[in-house]
C-alpha positions in Angstrom: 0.0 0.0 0.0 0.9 3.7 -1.1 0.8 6.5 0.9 -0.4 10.0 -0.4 2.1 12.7 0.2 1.6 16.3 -1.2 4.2 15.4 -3.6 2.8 12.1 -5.1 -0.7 13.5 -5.3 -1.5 14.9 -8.2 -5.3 16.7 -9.4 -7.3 14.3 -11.2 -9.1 15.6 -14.5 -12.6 16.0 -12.8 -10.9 17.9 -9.9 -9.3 20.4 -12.6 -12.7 20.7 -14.0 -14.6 21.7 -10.9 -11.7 24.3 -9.5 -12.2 25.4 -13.3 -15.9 25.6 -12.9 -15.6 27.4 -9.6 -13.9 30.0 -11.4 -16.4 30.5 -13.7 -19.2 30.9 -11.1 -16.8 33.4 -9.0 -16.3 35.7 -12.2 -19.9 36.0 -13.1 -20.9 36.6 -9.5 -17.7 39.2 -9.4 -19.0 40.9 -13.1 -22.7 41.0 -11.7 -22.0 42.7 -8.7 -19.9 45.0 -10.7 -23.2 45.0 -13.2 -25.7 45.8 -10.6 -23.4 49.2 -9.1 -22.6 50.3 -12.7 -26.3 50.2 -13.9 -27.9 52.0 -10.7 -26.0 55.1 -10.1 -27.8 56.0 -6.8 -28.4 52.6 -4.7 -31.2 52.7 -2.6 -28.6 52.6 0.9 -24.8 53.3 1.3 -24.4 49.7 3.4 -25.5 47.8 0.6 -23.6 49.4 -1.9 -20.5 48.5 0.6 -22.0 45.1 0.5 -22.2 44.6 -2.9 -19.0 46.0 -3.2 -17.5 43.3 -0.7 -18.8 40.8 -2.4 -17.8 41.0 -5.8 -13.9 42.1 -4.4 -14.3 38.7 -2.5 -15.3 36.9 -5.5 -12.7 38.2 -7.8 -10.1 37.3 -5.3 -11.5 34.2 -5.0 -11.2 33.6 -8.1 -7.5 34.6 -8.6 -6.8 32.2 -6.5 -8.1 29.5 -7.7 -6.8 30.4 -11.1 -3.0 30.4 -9.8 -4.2 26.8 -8.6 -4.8 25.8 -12.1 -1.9 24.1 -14.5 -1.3 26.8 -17.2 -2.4 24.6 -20.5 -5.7 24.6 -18.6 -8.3 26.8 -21.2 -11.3 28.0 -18.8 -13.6 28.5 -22.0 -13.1 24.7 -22.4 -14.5 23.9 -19.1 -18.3 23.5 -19.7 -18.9 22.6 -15.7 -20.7 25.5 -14.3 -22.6 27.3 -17.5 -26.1 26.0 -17.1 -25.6 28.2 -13.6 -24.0 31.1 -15.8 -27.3 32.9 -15.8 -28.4 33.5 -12.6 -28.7 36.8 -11.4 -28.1 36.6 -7.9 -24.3 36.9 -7.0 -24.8 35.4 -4.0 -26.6 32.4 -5.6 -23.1 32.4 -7.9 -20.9 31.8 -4.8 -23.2 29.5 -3.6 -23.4 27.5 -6.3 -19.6 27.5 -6.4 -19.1 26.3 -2.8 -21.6 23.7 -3.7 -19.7 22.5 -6.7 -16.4 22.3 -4.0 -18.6 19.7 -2.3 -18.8 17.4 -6.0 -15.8 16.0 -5.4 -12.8 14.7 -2.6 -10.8 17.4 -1.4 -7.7 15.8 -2.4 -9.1 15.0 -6.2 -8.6 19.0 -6.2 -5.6 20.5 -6.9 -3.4 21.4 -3.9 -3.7 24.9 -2.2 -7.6 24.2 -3.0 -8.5 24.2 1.0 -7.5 27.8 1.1 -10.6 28.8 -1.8 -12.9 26.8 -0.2 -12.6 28.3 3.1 -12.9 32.0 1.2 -15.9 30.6 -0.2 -17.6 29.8 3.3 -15.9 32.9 4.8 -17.8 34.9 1.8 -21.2 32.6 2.5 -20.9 33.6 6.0 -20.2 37.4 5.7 -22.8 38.1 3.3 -25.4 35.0 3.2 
């Protein structure tokens, strides 16, 4: 019997391709909050503004995170994983549904370093859901 240490374990395919898809979720929920402050130039408080604000920033980091996870022959338009969720409108629906998709697969089937997005995902879930 083999034992798994960080430097025999390597990401699986189906692990790249929900990190991959967990991208995609954070960027659309980052480009709607970004959406929603752009198209309503007077928001009806300061504190969600802020809010909304946080969010997205939280998302986008998120994201970048994940991305420097990824190897770099790894083409996110070829990742089909998370665009039936594409379309929600809800940002916070968008980081949920990328925590979820976290929960699709093993930990270890993700690449390594992948703990740290998932816990920015549940920090995010917990400061604004």
């Amino acid at each position: 019997m083999t034992s798994k240490t960080p430097e025999t374990m390597t990401p699986g395919a189906e692990g790249l391709a929900v990190l991959a898809g967990v991208i995609l979720l954070l960027e659309a929920a980052a480009d709607r909050c970004l959406n929603f402050l752009a198209a309503d130039p007077a928001p009806p408080g300061l504190e969600e503004s802020f809010a909304l604000s946080d969010l997205g920033l939280g998302a986008r980091v998120a994201a970048i995170q994940a991305c420097a996870l990824l190897p770099a022959d790894i083409e996110l338009l070829d990742i089909q994983t998370a665009e039936s969720r594409l379309d929600r409108d809800d940002p916070l629906e968008l980081v949920c549904a990328a925590e979820a998709l976290t929960r699709t697969v093993p930990i270890d089937s993700l690449p390594r370093g992948s703990s740290r997005v998932v816990v920015a995902l549940c920090d995010l879930l917990r400061e604004h859901g």
